[in-house]
N, CA, C and O of each residue as an XYZ file, in Angstrom:
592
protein
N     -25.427     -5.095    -25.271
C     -24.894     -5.123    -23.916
C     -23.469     -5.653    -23.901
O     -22.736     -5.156    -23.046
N     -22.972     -6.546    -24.676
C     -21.659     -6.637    -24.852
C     -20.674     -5.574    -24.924
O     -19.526     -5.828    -24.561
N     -20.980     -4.393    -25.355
C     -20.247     -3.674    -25.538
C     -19.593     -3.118    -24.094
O     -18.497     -2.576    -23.952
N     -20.649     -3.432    -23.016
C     -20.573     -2.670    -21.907
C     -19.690     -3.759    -21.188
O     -18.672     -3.448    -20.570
N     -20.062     -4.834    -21.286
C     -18.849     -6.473    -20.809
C     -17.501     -5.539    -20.919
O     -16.937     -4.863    -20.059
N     -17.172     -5.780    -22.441
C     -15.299     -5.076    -23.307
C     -15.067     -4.483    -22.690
O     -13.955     -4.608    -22.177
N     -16.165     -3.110    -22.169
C     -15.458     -2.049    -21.339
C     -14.975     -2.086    -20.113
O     -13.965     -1.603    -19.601
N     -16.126     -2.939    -19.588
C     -15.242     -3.205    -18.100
C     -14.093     -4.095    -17.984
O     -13.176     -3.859    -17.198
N     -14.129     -5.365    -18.939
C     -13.138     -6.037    -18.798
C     -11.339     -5.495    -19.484
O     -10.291     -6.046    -19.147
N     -11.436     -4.489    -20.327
C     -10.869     -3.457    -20.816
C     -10.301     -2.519    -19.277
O      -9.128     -2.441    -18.910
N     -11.175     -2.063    -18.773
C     -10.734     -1.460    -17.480
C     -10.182     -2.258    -16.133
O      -9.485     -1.798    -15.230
N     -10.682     -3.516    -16.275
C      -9.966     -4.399    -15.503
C      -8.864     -4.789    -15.664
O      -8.117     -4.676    -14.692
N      -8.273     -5.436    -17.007
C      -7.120     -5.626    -17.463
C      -6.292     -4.470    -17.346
O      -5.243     -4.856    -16.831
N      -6.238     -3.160    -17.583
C      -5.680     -1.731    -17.501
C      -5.546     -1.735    -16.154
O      -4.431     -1.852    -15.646
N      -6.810     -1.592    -15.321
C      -6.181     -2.131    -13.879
C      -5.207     -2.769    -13.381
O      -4.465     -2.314    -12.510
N      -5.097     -4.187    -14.027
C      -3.856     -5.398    -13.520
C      -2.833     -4.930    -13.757
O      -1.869     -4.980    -12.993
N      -2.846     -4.303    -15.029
C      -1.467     -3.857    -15.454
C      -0.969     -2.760    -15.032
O       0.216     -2.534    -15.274
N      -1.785     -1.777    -14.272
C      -1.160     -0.838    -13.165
C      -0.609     -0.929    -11.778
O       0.240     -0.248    -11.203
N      -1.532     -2.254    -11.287
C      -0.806     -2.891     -9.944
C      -0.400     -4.295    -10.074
O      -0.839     -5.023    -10.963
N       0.587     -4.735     -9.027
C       0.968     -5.966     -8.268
C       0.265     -7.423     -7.965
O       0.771     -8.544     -7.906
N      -1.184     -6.951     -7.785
C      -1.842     -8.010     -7.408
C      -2.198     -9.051     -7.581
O      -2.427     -9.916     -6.735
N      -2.329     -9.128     -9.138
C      -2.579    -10.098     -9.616
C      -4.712    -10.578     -9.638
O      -5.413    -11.423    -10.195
N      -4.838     -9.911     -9.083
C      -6.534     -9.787     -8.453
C      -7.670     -9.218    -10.046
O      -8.601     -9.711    -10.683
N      -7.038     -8.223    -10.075
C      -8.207     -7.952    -11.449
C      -8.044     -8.661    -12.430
O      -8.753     -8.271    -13.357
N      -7.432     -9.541    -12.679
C      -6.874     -9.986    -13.988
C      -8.211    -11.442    -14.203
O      -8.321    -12.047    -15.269
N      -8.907    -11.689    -13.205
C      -9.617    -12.665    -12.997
C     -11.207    -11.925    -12.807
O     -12.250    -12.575    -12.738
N     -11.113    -10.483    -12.747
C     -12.832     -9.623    -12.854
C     -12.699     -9.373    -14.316
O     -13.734     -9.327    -14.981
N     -11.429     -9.189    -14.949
C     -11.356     -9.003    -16.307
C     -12.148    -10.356    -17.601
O     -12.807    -10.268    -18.637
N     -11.440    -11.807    -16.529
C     -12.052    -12.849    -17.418
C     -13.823    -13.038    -17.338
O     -14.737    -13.400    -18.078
N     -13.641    -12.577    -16.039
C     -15.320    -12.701    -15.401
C     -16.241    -11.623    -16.646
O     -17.261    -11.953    -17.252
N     -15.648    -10.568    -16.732
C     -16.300     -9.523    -17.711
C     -16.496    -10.294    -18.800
O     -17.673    -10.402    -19.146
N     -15.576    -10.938    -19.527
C     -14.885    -11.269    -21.212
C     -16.423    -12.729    -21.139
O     -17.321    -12.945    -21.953
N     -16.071    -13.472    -19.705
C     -17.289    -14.307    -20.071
C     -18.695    -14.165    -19.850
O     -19.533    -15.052    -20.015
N     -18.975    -12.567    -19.328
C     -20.287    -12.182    -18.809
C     -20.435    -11.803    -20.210
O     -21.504    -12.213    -20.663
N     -19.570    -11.021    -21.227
C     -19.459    -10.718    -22.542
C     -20.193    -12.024    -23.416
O     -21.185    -11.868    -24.130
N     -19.549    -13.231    -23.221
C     -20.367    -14.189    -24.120
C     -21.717    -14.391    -23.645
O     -22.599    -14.192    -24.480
N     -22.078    -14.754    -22.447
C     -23.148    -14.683    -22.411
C     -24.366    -13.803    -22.383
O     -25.493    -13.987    -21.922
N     -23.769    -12.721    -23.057
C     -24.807    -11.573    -23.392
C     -25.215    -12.015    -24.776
O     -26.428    -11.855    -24.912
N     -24.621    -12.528    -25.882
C     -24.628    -12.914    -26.774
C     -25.822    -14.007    -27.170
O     -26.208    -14.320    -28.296
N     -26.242    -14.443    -25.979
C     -27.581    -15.448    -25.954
C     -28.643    -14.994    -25.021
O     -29.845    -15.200    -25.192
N     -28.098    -14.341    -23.992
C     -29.408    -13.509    -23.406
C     -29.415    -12.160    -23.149
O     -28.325    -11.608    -23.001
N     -30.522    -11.457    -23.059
C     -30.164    -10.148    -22.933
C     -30.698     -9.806    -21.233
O     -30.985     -8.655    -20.903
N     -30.775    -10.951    -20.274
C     -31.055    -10.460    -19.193
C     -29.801     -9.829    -18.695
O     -28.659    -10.112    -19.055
N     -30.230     -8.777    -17.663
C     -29.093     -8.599    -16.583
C     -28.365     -8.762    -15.783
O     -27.172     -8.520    -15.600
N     -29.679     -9.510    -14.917
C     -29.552    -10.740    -14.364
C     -28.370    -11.932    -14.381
O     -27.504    -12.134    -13.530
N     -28.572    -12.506    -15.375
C     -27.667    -13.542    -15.843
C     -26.642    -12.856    -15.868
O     -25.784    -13.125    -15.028
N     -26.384    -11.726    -16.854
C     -24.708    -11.876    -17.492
C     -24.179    -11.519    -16.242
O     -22.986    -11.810    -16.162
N     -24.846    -10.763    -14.807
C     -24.279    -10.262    -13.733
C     -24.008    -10.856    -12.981
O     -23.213    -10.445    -12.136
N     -24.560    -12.161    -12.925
C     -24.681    -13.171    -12.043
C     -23.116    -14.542    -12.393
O     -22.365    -15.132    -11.616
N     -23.233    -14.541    -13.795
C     -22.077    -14.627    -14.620
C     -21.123    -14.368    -14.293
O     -20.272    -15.145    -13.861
N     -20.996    -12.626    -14.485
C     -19.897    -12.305    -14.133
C     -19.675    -12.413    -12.606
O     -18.600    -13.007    -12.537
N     -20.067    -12.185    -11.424
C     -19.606    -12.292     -9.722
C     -19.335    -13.996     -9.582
O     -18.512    -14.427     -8.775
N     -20.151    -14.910    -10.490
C     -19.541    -16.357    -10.336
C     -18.352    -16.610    -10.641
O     -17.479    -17.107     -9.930
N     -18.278    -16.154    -12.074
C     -16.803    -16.558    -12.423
C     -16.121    -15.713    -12.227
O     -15.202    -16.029    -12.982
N     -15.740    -14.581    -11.656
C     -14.438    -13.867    -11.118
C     -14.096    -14.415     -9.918
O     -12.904    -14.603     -9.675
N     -15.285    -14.823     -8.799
C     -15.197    -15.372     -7.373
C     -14.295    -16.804     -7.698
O     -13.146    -17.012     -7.308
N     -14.986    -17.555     -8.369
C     -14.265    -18.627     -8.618
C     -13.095    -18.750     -9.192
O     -12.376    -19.651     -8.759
N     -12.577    -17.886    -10.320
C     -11.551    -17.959    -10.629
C     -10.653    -17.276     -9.627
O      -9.481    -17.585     -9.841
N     -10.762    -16.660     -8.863
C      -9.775    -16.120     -7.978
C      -9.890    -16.968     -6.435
O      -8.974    -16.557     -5.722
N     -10.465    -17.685     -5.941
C     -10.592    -18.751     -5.202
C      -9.938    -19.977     -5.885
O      -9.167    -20.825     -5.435
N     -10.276    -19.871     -6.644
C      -9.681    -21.343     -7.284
C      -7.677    -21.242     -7.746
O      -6.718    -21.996     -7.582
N      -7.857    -20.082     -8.264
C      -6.505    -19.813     -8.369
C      -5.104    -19.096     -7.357
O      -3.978    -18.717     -7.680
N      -5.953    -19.159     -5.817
C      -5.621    -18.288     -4.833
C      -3.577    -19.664     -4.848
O      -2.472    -19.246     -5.194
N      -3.763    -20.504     -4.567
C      -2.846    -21.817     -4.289
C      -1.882    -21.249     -5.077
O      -0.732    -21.096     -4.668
N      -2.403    -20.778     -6.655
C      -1.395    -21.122     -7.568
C      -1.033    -19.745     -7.600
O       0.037    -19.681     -8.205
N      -1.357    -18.765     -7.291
C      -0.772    -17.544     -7.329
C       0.293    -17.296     -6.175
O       1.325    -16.627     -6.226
N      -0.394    -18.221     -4.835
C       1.009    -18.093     -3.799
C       2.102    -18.565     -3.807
O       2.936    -18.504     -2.904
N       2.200    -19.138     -4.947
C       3.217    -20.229     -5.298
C       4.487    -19.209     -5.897
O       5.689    -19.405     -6.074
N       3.673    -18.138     -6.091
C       4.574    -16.963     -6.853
C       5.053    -15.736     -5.965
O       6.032    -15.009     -6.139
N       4.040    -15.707     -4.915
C       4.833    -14.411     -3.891
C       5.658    -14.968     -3.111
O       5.999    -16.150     -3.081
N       6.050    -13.928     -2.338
C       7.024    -14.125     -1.648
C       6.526    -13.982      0.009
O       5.993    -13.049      0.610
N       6.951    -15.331      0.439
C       6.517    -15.515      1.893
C       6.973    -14.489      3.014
O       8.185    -14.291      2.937
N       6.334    -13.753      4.071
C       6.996    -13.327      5.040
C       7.988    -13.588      5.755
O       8.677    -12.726      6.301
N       8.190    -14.932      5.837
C       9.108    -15.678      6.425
C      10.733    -15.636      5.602
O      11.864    -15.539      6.079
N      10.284    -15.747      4.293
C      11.334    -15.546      3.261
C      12.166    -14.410      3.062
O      13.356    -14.452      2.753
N      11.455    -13.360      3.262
C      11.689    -12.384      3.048
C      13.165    -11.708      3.528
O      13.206    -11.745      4.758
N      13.974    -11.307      3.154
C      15.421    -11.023      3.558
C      15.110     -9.258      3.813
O      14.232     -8.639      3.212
N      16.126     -8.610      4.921
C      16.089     -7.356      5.058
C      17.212     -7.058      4.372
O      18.287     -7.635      4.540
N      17.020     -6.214      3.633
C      18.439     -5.798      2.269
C      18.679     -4.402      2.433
O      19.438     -3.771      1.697
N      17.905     -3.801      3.597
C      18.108     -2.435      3.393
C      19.279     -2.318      4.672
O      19.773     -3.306      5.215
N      19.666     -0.611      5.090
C      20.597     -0.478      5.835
C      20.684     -1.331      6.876
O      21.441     -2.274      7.106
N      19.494     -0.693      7.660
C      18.795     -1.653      8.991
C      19.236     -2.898      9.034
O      19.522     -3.229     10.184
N      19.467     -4.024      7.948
C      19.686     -5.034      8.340
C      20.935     -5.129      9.613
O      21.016     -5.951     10.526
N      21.939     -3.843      9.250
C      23.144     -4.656     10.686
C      22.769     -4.077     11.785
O      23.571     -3.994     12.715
N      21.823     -3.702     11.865
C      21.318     -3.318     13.369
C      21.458     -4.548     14.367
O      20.622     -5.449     14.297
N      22.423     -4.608     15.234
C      22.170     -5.586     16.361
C      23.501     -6.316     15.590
O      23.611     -7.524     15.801
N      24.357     -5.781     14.853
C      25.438     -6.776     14.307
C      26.106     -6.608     14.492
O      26.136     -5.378     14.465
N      27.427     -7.118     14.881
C      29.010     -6.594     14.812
C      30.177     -6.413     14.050
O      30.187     -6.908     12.923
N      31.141     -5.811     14.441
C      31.679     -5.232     13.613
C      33.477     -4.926     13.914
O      33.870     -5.448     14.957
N      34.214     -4.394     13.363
C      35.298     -4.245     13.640
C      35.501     -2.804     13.249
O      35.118     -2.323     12.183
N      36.195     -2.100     14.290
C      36.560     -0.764     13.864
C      37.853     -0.063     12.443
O      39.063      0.134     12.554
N      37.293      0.065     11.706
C      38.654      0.251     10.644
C      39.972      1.581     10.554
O      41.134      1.657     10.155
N      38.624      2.781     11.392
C      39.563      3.428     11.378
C      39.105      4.105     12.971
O      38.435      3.327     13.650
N      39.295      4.958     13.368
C      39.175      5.159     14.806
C      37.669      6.169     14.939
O      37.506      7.233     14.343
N      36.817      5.611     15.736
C      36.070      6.906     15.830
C      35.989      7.648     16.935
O      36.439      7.322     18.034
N      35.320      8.827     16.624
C      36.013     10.065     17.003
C      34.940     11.161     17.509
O      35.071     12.228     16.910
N      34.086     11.148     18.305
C      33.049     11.966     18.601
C      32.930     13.510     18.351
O      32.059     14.294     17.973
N      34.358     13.557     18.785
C      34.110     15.479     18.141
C      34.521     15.529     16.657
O      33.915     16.387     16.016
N      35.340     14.861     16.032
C      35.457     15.441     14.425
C      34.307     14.789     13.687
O      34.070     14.949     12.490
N      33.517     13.927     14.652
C      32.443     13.098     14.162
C      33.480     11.946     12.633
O      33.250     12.019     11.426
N      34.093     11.418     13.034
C      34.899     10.175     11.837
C      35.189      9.109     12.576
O      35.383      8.994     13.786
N      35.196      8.218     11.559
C      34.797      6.684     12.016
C      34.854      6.098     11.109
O      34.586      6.785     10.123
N      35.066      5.163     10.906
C      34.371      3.664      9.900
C      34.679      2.703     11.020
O      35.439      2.695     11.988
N      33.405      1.558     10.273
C      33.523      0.353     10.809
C      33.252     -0.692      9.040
O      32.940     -0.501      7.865
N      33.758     -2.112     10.268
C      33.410     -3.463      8.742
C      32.251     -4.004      9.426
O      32.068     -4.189     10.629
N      31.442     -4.240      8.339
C      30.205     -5.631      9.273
C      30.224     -6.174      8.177
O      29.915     -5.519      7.182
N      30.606     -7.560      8.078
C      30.436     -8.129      7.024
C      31.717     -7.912      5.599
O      32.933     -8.095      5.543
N      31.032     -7.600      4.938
C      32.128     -7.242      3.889
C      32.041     -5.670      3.445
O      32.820     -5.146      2.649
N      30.828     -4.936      4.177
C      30.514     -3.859      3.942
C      31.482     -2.821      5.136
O      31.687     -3.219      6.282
N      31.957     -1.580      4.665
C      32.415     -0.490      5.620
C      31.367      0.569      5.091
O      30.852      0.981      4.052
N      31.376      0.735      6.334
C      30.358      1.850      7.073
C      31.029      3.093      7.890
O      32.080      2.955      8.515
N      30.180      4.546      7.804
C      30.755      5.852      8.374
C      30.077      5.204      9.931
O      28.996      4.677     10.193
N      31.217      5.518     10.714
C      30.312      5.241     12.015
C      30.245      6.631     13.336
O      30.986      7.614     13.361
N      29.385      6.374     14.100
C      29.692      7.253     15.344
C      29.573      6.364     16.340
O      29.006      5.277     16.232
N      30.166      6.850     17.458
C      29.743      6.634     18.922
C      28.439      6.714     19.671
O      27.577      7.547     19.391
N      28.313      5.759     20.701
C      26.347      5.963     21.104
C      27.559      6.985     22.530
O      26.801      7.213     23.473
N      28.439      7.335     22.735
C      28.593      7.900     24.062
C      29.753      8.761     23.655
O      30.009      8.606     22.460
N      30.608      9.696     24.319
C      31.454     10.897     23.855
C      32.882     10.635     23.951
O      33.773     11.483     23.915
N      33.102      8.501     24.163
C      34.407      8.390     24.015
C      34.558      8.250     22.695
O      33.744      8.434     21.790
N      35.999      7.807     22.660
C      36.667      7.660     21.309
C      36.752      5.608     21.244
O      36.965      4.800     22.148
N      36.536      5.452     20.083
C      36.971      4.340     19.816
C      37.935      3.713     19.135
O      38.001      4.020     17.945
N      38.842      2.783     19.604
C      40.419      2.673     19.014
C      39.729      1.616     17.601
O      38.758      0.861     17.654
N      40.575      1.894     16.495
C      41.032      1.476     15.618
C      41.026     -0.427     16.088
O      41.743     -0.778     17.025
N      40.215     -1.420     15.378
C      40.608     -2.789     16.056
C      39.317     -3.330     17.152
O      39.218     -4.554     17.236
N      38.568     -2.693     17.788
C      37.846     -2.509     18.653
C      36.506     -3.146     18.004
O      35.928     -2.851     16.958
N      36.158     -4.305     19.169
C      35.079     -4.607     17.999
C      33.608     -3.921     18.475
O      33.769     -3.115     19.391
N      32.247     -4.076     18.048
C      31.586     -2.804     18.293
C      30.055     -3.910     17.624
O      30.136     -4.855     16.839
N      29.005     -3.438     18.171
C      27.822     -3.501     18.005
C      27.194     -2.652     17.644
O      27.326     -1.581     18.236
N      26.211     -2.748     16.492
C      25.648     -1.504     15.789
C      23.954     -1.710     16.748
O      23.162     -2.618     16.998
N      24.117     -0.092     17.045
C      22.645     -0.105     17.936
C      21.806      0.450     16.791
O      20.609      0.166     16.747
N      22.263      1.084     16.030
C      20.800      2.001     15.255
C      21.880      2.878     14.154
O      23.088      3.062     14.302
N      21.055      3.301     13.104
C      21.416      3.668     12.037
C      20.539      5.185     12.063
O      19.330      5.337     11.891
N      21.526      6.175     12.323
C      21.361      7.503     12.529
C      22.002      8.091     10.777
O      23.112      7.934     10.268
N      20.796      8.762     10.257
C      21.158      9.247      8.624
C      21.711      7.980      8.097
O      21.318      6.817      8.187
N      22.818      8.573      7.473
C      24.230      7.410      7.038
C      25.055      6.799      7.621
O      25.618      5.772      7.242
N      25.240      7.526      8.851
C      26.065      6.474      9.984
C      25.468      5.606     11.028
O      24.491      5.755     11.761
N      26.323      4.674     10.886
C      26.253      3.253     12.109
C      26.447      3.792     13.547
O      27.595      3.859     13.986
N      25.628      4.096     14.143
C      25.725      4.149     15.825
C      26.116      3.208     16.440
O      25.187      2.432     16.664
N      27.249      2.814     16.918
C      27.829      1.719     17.700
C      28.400      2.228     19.401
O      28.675      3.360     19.799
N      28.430      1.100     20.032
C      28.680      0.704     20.750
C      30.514     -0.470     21.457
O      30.511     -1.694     21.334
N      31.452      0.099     21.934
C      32.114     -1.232     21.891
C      31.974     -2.236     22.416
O      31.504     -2.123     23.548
N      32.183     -3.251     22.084
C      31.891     -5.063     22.795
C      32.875     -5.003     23.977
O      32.599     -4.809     25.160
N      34.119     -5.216     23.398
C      35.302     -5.995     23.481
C      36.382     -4.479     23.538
O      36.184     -3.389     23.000
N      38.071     -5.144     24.801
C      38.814     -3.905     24.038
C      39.512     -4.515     22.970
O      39.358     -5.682     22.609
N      40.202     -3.773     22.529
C      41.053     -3.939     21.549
C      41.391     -5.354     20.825
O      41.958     -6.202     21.513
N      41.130     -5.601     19.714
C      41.093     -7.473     19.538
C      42.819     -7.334     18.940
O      43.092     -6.442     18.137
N      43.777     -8.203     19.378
C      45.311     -8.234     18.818
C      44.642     -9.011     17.234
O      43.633     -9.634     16.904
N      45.815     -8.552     16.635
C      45.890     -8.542     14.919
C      46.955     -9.904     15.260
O      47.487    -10.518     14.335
């Protein structure tokens, strides 16, 4: 019956190492020690009972020390475009609703921008990003013209 322990704990470990979770890596030890104790009994019983104890426990017991390693919701930073949604900005070059051209700065980043309406926006003009349409920044202006 050991042989049948290896295999699952074999497929568990192959498991862990295909996902993130960190979760099978503890049905794998549960297998490896349902494995020894086949070695002294040949009930089913036991080694099964074995194994659902010690995977439960080792993954309860180790729940603390594994969160110690993800990453909190709270932590979490938005790194993708979306982040300047709702941010401002300065116009770099003028935008322009019918040739569709624009840039803006947010930050240290320049961005292709458009207009949320069919004026033009001057060059200098500072601007709020409402939403991120494809590749361009949909803005809005704040303010007119800020002097240099």
């Amino acid at each position: 019956m050991w042989q049948f322990w290896i295999i699952v704990s074999g497929i568990f470990f192959i498991g862990e190492i295909m996902t993130v979770g960190f979760l099978l890596f503890w049905f794998a030890l549960g297998a490896l020690l349902a494995m020894v104790v086949s070695f002294f009994t040949d009930n089913i019983i036991i080694q099964t009972s074995v194994f659902v104890i010690s995977s439960g426990l080792l993954t309860l017991l180790t729940r603390k020390f594994a969160n110690k390693f993800s990453v909190k919701k709270e932590d979490e930073k938005v790194t993708n475009a979306f982040s300047i949604i709702s941010k401002t900005g300065i116009v770099t070059q003028e935008i322009d609703p019918i040739s569709e051209s624009g840039q803006i700065k947010v930050g240290t980043e320049i961005w292709s921008a458009k207009s949320n309406s069919s004026d033009k926006i001057e060059k200098g003009t500072q601007v709020e990003v409402l939403e991120i349409d494809g590749v361009k920044a949909v803005v809005t202006p704040i303010y007119s013209k800020i002097k240099n």
